[in-house]
Backbone bond lengths (Angstrom), bond angles and torsions (degrees), N, CA, C in turn:
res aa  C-N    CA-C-N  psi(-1)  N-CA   C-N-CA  omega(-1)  CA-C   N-CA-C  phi
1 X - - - 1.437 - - 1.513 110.92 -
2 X 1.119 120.26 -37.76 1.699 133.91 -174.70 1.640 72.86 -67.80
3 X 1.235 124.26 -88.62 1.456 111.56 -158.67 1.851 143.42 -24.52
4 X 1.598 80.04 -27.84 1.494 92.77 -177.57 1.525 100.17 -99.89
5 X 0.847 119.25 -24.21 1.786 115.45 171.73 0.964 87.44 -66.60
6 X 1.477 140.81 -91.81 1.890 133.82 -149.79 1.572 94.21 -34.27
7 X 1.107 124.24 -57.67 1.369 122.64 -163.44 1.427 118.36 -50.09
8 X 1.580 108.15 -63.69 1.755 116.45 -179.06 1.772 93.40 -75.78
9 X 1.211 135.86 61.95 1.620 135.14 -172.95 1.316 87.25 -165.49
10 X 1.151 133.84 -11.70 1.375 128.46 -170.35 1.428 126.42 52.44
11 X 1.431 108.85 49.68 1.232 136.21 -173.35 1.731 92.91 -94.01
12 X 1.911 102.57 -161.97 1.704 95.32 176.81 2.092 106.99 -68.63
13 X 1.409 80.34 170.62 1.463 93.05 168.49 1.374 121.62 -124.86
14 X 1.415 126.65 161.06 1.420 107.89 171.27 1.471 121.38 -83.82
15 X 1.058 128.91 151.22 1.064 130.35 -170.65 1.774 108.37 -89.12
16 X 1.592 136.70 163.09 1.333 126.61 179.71 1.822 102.45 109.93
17 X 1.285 127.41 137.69 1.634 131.76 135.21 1.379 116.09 -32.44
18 X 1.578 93.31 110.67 1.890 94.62 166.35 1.423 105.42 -61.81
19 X 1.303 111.15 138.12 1.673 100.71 170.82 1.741 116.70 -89.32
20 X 0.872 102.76 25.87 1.798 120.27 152.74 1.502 104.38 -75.02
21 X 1.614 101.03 -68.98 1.399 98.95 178.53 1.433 139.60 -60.42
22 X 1.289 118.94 -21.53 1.080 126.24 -168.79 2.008 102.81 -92.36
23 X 1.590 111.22 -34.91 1.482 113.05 169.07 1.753 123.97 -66.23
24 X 1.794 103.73 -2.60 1.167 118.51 -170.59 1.450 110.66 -103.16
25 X 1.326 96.66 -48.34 1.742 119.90 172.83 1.393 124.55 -58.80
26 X 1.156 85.80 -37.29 2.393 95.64 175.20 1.156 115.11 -79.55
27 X 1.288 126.87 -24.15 1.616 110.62 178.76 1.538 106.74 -84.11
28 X 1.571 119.81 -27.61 1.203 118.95 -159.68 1.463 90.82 -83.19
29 X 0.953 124.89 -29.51 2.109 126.27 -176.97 1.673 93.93 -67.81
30 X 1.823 119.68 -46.26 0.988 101.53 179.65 1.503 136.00 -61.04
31 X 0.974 101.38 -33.48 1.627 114.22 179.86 2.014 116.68 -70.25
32 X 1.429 106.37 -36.77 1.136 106.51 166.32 1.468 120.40 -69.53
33 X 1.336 120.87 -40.62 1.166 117.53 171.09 1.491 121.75 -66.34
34 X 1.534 130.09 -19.92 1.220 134.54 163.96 1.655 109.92 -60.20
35 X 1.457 111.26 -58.10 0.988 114.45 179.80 1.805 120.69 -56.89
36 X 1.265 106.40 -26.90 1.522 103.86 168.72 1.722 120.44 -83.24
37 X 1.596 104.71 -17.40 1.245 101.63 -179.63 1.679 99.62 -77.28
38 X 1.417 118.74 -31.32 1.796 121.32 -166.29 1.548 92.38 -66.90
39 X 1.554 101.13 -44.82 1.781 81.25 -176.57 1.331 119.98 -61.13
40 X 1.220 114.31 -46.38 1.486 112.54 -166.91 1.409 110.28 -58.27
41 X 1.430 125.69 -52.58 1.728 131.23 158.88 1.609 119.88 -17.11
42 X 1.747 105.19 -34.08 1.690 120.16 -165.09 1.354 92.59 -83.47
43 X 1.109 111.13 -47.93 1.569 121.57 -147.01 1.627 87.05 -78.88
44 X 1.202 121.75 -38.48 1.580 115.77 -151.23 1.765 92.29 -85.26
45 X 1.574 125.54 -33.56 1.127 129.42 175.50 1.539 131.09 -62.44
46 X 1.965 97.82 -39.49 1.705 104.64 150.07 1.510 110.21 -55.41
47 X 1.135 139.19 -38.30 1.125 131.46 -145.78 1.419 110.92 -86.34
48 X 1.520 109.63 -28.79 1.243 116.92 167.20 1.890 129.97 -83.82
49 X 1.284 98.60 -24.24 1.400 116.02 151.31 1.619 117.34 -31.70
50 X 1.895 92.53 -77.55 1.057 97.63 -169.30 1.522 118.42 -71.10
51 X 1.455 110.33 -27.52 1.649 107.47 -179.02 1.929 106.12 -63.83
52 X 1.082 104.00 -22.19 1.639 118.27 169.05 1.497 102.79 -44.83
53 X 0.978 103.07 -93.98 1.471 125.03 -169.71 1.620 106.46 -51.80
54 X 1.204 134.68 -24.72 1.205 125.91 173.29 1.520 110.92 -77.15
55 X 1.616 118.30 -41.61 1.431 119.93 163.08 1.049 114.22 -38.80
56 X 1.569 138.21 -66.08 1.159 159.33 -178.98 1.950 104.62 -40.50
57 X 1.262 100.45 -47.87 1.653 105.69 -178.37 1.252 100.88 -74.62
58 X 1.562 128.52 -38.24 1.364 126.96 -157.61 1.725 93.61 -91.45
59 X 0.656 129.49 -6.73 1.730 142.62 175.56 1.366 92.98 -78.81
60 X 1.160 122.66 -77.21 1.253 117.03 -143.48 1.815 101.09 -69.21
61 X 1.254 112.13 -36.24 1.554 109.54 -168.00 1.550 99.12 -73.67
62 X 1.190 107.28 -33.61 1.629 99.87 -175.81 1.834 109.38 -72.11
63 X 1.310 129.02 -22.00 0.906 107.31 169.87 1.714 123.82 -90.64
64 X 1.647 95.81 -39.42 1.837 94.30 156.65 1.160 115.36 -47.43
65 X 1.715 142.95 -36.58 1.695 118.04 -169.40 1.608 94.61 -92.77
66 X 0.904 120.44 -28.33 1.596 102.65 169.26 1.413 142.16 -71.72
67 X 1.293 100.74 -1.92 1.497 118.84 173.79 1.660 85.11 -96.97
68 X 1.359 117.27 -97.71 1.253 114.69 -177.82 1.827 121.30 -14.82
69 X 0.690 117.01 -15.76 1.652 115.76 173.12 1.340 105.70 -115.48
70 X 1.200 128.62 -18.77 1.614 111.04 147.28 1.659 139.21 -84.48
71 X 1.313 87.78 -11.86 1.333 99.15 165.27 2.016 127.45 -95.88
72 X 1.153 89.55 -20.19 1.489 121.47 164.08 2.110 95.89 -51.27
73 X 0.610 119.98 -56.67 1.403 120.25 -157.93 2.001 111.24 -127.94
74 X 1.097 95.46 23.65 1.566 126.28 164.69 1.423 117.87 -64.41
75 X 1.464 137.85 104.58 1.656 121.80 -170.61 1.504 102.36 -89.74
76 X 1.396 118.85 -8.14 1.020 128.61 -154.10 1.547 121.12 -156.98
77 X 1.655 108.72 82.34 2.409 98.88 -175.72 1.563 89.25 -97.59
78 X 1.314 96.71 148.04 1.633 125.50 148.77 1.097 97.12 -137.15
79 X 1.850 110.37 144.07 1.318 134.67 166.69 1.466 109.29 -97.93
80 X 1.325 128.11 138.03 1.592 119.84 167.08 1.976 93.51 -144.02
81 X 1.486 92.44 86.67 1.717 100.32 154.26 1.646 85.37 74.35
82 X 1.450 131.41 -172.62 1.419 118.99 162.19 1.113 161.72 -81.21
83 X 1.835 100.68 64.74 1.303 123.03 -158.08 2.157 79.60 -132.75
84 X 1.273 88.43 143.92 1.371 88.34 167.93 1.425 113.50 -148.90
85 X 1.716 108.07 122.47 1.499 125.18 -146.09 1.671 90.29 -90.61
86 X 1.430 108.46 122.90 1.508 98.46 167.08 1.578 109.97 -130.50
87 X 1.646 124.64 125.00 1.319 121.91 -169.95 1.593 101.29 -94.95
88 X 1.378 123.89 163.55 1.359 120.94 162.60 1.489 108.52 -150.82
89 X 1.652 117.67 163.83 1.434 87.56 170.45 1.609 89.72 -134.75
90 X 1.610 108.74 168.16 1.499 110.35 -167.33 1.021 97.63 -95.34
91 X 1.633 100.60 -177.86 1.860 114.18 163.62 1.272 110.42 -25.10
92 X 1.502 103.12 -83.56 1.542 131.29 154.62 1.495 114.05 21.68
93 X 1.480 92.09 -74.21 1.543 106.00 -173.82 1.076 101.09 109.21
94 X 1.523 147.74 -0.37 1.360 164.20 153.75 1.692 95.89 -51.82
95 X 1.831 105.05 127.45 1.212 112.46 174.07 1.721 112.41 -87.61
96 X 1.339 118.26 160.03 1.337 89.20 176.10 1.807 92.47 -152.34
97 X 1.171 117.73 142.72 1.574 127.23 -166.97 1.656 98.22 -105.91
98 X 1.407 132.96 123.97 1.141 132.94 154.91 1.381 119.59 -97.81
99 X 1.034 121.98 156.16 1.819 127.93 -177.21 1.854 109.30 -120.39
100 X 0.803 136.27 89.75 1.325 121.78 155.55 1.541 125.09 -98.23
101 X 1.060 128.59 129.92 1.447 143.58 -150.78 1.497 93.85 -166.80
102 X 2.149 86.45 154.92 1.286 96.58 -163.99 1.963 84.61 -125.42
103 X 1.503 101.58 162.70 1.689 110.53 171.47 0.867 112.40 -136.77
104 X 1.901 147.72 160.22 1.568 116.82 120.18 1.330 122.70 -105.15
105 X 1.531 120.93 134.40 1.053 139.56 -162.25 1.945 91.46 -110.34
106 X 1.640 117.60 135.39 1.549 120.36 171.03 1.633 105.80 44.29
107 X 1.486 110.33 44.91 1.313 113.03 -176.73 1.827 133.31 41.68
108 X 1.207 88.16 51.49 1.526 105.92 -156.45 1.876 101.28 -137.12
109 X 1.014 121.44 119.99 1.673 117.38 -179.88 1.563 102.93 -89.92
110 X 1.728 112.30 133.59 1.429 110.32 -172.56 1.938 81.68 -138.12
111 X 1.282 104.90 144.88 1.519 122.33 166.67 1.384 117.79 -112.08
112 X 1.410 99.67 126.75 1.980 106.84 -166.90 1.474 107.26 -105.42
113 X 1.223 112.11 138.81 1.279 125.41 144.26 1.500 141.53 -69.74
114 X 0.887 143.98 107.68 1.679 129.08 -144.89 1.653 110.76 2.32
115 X 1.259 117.82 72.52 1.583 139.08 -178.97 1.758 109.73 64.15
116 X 1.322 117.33 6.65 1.792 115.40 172.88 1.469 91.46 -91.36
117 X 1.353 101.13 141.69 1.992 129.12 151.65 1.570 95.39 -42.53
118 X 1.092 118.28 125.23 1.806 111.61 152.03 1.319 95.26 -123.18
119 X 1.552 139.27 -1.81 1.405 113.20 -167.97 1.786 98.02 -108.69
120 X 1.281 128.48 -173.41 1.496 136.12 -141.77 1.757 104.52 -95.59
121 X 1.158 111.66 12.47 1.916 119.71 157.69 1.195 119.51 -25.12
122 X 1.205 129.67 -59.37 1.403 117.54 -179.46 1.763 103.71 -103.74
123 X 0.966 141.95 12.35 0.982 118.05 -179.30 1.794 103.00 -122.23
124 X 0.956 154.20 33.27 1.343 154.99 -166.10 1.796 98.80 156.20
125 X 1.916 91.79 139.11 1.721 90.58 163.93 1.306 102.85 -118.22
126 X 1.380 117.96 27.76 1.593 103.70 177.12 1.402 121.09 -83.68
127 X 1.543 119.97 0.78 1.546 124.16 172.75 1.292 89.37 -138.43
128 X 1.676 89.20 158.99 1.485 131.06 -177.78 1.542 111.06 -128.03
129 X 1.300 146.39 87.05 1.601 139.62 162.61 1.411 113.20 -31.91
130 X 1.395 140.97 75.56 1.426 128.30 163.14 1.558 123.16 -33.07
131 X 1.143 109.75 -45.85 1.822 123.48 -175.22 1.234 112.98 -179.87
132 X 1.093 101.03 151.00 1.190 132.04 -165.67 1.859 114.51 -136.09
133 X 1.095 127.40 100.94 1.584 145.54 -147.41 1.187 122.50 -113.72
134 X 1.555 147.42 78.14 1.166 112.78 -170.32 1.879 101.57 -116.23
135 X 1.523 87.66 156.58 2.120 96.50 -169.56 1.803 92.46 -117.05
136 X 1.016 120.46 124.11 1.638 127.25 158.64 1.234 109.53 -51.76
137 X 1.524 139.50 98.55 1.990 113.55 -170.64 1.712 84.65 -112.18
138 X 1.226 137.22 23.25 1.637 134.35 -174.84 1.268 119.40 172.95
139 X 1.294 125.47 145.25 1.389 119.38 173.32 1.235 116.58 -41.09
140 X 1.539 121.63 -40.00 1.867 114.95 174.63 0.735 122.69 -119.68
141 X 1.816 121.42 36.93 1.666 134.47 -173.01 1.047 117.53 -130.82
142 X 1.475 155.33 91.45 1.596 141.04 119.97 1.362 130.38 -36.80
143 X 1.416 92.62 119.55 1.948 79.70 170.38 1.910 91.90 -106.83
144 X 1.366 123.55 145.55 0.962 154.52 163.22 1.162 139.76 -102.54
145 X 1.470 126.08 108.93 1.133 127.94 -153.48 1.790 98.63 -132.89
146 X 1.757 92.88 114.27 1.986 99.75 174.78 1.557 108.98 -130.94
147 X 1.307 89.67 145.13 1.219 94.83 -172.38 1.362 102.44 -134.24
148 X 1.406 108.70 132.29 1.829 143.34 -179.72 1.472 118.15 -114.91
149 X 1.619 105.79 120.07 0.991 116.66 169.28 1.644 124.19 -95.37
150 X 1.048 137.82 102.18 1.695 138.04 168.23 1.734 96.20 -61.72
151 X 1.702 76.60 113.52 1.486 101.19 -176.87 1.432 105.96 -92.52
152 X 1.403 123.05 35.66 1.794 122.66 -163.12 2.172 76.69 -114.22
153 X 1.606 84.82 -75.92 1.910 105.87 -169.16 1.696 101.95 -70.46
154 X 1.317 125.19 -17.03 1.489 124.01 -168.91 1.489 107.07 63.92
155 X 1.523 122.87 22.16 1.212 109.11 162.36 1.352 117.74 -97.93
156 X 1.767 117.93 152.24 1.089 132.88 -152.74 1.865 98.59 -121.43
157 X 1.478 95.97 145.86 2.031 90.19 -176.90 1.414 102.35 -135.12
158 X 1.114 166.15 154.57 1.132 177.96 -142.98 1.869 112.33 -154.25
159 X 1.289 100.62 112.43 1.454 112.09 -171.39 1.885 114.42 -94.14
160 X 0.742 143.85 85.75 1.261 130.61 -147.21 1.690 107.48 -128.09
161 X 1.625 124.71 107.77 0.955 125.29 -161.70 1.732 121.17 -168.50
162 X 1.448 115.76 148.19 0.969 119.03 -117.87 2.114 96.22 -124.94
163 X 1.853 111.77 94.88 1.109 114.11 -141.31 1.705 105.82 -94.04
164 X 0.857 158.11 144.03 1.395 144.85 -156.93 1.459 105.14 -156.18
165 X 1.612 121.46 145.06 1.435 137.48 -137.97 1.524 91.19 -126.55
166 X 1.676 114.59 99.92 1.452 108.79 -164.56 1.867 91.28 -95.09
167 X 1.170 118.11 10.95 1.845 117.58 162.33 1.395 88.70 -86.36
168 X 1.467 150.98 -80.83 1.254 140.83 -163.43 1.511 114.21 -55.83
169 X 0.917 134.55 0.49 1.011 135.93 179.26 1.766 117.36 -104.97
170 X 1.205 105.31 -39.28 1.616 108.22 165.95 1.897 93.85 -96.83
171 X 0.936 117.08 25.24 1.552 91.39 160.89 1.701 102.44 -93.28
172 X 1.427 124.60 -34.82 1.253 164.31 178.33 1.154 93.49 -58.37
173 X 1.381 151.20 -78.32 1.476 145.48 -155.72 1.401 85.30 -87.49
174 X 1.249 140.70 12.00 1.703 118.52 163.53 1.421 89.46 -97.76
175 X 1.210 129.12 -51.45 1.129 132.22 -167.29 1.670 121.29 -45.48
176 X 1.170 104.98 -62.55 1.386 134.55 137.88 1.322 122.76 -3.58
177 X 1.488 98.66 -87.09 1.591 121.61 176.63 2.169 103.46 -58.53
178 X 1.597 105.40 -43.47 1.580 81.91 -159.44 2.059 90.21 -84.35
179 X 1.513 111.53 13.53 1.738 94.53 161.53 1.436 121.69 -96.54
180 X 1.114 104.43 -8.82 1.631 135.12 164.67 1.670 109.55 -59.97
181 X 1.070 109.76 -72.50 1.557 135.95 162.62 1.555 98.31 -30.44
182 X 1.317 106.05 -74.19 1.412 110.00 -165.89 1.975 127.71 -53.03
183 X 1.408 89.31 -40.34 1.465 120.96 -175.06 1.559 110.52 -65.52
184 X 1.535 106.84 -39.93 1.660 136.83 170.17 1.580 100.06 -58.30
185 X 1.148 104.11 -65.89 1.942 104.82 -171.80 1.676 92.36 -56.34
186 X 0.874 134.12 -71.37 1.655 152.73 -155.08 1.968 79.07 -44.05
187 X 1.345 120.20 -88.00 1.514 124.27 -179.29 1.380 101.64 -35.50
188 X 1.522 148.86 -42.16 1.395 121.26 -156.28 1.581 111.16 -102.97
189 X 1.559 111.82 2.15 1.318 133.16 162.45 1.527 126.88 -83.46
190 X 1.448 115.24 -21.23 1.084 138.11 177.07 1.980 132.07 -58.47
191 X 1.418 80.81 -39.49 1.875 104.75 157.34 1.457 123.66 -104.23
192 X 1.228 114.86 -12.22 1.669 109.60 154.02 1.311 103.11 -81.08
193 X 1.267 146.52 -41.03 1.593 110.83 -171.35 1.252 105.97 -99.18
194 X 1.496 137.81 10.03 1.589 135.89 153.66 1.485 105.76 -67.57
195 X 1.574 126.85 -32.94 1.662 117.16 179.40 1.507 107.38 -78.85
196 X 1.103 128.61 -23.40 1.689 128.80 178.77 1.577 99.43 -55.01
């Protein structure tokens, strides 16, 4: 009794963890620390979600604008199955044949450039290319249709779009234009040699 009076008197104390305190103190550390580990698990699982799905977006545009800008300036598409032949010729005057084609290699869809990977294979596994499609619908038109699966959610999106060859297309309005041209001279010659 003397002991506990000095004590609540602010006399000495003993030194050591009451083991009151310490059977009181550990569950409550435990539970907070669970709760910080669940968050961090959430947070780290959104995080991969979302870095998912941004691959998946950044996939798809990177391979749509890179087709589209080679086909953009294409003098010449042929399709054969899913390889799509695009010729061009330079300043130069140098012809030059591109190949883009699609495979899957270890169940995995990869899109080549005259036989190089250009799409995101080694660098991310959060997408998968299912296919990759292309249809001739015009002398200077592909429509293209790819489809990506986000291998995080297993959802799948279908890209479907429609690529056009603005060299074939002004080769055509010259063509065009100089029968236009031509047809024009032919009509404004037509009443000068009726007045002779």
């Amino acid at each position: 009794m003397n002991r506990c009076k000095k004590n609540l008197m602010g006399g000495k104390r003993e030194r050591g963890t009451a083991m009151v305190a310490l059977l009181v103190g550990l569950p409550i550390y435990l539970v907070v620390l669970t709760g910080l580990i669940g968050l961090y698990g959430a947070f780290s699982r959104s995080y991969v979600r979302l870095a998912s799905q941004w691959a998946c977006l950044a996939e798809e545009r990177y391979i749509g604008n890179t087709l589209a800008e080679a086909v953009r300036y294409a003098g010449h598409i042929q399709v054969e199955g899913q390889t799509l032949i695009l010729e061009q010729c330079s300043h130069e005057g140098i012809l030059r044949q591109d190949r883009y084609s699609f495979a899957v290699k270890q169940d995995r869809g990869i899109v080549y450039y005259n036989g190089q990977p250009i799409s995101n294979f080694d660098r991310t596994k959060y997408v998968n290319i299912q296919e990759l499609t292309f249809e001739q619908t015009g002398p200077g038109k592909v429509r293209m249709r790819l489809q990506v699966e986000n291998t995080v959610t297993k959802a799948s999106v279908m890209l479907e779009r429609t690529l056009f060859s603005h060299t074939i297309r002004q080769q055509q309005q010259l063509l065009q234009g100089a029968d236009d041209v031509g047809n024009e001279a032919e009509w404004k010659e037509l009443p000068e040699s009726g007045k002779e």
